[in-house]
N, C-alpha and C positions, 0 to 999 in steps of 0.2 A: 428511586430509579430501579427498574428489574434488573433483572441479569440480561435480558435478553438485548434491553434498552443499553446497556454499559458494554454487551459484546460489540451492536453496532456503533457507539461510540468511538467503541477503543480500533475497531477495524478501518472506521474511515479516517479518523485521527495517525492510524499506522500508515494509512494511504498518502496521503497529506504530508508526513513527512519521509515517506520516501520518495516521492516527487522530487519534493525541497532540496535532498539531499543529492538526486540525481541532479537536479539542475544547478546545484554547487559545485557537485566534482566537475562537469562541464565547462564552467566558469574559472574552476584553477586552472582546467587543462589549458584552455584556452590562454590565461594568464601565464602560467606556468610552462607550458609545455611538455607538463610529466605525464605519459600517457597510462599510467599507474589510475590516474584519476579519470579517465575514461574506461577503463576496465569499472570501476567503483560507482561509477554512472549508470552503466548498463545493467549491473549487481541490482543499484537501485530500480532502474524502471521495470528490470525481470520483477522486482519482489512487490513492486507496487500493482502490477498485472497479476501477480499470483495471489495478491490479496484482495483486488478485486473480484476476483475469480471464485476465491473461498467465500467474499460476500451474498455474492448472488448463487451461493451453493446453500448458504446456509439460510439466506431468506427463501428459499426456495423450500428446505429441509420445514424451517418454522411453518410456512402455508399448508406443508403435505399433511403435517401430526396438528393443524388447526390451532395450532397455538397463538400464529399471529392472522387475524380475521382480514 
């Protein structure tokens, strides 16, 4: 596997589980009531939006320098 093939891996795999994790704390909140866990929710989906973001920056970066065809 390349690096470039392991970057994308590892960014959507980071995506996926900040999802997870958002949609956890949501589920204590709710359970729980501790609004601790919706601050940790929204942590999450901010970082899962910024790692999308870096995604389609950096596939973007790979098509410009023709690396990925």
């Amino acid at each position: 596997m390349s690096l470039k093939a392991f970057h994308f891996v590892f960014i959507f795999t980071s995506i996926v589980l900040a999802l997870g994790l958002g949609c956890w704390c949501i589920w204590v909140d709710l359970v729980e009531g501790a609004p601790i866990y919706l601050a940790g929710a929204i942590a999450s989906f901010a970082s899962a939006i910024g790692l999308f973001i870096y995604g389609i920056w950096f596939y973007r970066k790979m098509k410009r320098l023709r690396i990925i065809t």
